[in-house]
C-alpha atoms as one frame of an Amber mdcrd trajectory, in Angstrom:
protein
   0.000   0.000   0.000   2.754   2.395   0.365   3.814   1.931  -2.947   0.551
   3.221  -4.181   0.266   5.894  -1.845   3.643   7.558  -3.477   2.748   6.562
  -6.613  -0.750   8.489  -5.861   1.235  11.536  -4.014   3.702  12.248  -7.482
   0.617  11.978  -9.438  -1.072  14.623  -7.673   2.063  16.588  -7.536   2.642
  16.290 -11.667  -1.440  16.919 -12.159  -1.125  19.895 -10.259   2.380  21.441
 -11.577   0.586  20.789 -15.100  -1.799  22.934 -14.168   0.299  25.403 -13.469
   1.856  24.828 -16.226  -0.844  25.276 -18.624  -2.553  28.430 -16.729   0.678
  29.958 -18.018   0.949  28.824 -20.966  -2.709  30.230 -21.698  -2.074  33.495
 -19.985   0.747  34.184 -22.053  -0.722  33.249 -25.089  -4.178  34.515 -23.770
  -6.311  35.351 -26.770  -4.526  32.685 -29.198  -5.392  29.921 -26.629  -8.251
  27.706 -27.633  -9.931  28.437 -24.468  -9.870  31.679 -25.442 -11.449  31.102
 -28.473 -14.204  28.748 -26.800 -15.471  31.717 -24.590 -15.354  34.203 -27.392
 -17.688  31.826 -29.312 -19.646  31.145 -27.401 -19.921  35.180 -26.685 -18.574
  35.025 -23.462 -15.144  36.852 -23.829 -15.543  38.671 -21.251 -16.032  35.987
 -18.629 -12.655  33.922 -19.995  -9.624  36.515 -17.992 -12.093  35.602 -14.427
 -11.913  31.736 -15.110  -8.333  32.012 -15.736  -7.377  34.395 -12.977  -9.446
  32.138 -11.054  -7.575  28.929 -12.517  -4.205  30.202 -11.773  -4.762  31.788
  -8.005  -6.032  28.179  -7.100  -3.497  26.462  -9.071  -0.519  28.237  -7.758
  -2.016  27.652  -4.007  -2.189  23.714  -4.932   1.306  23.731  -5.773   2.207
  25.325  -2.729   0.620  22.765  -0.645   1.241  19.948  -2.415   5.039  20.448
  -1.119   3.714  22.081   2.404   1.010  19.552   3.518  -1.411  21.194   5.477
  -5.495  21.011   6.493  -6.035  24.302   4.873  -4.228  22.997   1.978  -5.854
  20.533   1.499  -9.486  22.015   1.041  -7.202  24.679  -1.136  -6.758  21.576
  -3.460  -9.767  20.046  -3.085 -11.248  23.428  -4.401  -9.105  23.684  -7.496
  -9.385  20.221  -8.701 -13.217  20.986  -8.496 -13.053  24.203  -9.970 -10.931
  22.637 -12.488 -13.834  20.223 -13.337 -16.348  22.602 -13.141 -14.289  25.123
 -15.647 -13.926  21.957 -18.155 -17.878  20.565 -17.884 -18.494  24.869 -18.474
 -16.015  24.681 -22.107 -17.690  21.827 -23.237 -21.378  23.039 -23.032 -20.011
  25.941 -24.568 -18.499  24.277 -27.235 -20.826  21.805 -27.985 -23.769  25.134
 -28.261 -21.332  27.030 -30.595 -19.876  24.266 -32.584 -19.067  25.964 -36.049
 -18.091  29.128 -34.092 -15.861  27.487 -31.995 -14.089  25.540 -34.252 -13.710
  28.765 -36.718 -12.088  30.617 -33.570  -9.587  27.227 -32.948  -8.208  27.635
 -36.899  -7.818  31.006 -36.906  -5.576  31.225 -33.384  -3.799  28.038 -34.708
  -3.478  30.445 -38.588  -2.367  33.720 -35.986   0.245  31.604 -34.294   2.044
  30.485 -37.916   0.916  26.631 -36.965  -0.426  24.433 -39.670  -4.334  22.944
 -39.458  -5.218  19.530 -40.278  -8.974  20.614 -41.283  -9.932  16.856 -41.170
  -8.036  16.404 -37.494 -10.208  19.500 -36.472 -13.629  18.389 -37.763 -12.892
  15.069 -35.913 -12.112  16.818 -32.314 -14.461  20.138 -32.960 -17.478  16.944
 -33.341 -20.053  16.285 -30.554 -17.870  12.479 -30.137 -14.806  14.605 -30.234
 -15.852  16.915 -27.397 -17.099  14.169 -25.703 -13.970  12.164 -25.970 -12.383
  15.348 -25.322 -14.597  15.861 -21.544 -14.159  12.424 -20.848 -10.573  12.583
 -20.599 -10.693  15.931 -18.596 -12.968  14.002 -16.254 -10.944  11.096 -15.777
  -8.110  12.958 -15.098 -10.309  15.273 -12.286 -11.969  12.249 -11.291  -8.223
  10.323 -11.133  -6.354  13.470  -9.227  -9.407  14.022  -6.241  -8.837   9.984
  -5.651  -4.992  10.525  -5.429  -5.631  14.024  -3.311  -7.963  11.429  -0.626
  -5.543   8.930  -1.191  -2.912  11.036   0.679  -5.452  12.877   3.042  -3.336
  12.242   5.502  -0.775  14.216   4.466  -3.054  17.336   5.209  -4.111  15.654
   8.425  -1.484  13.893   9.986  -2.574  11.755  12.899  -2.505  13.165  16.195
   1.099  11.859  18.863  -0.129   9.313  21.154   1.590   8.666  24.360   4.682
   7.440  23.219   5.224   9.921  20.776   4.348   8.354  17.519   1.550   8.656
  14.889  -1.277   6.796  15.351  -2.637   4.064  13.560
């Protein structure tokens, strides 16, 4: 079981520096991100810099307790892996109402950044089985990172010293 239980903890860890990773990534490339492009779709523009500013405040605070364990921390997670899911059920309805939109907005940020487009790839993904496959993934992975996050709950909540000193059972 402990095997499992560090395997779990560097999964979290990687799911959450990803994260990170990718908040970045989008907020640097802000309106050539496909997000981006989902929101402004959908007509929604406005709402996308409030997800994201969202996304990366809770991020950042995962990653910071991920390495400092602590019961505050761990509701801090618990919050942005659901916000994460949340955000990601929220792009999907969107994209699956503004279909044609959104997949005109994906080609022309992937034509703005200089990057080639498969049309057939795109008509595959930008498809209602494409999205789904698409949320289904997302899911798994939110799904996969709040079991690893309960896996190591006790990291956040250590168990209290009994008499001798030790951690309890």
């Amino acid at each position: 079981m402990p095997y499992l239980r560090k395997i779990s903890f560097w999964y979290l860890t990687m799911f959450v520096l990803f994260s990170v990773g990718k908040d970045f990534q989008v907020a640097l490339t802000f309106t050539r991100s496909t997000d981006h492009a989902v929101f402004h779709a959908a007509g929604v523009g406005s709402a996308f810099p409030a997800c994201l500013a969202a996304s990366l405040v809770l991020d950042l605070a995962a990653s910071y307790y991920v390495f400092r364990p602590k019961p505050f921390g761990f509701w801090v997670l618990l919050l942005a892996l659901a916000f994460a899911a949340i955000y990601n059920l929220v792009a999907f309805d969107l994209a699956s109402d503004h279909l044609e939109a959104t997949k005109a907005a994906y080609v022309a940020s992937r034509e703005l950044r200089g990057l080639p487009t498969n049309h057939e790839m795109v008509n595959k993904v930008f498809s209602p089985e494409g999205l789904r496959a698409t949320l289904g993934m997302a899911l798994f992975f939110a799904l996969s990172s709040l079991g690893a996050l309960a896996a190591n709950r006790w990291r956040f909540f250590p168990p209290a010293l009994n008499h001798h000193g030790v951690g309890g059972a």
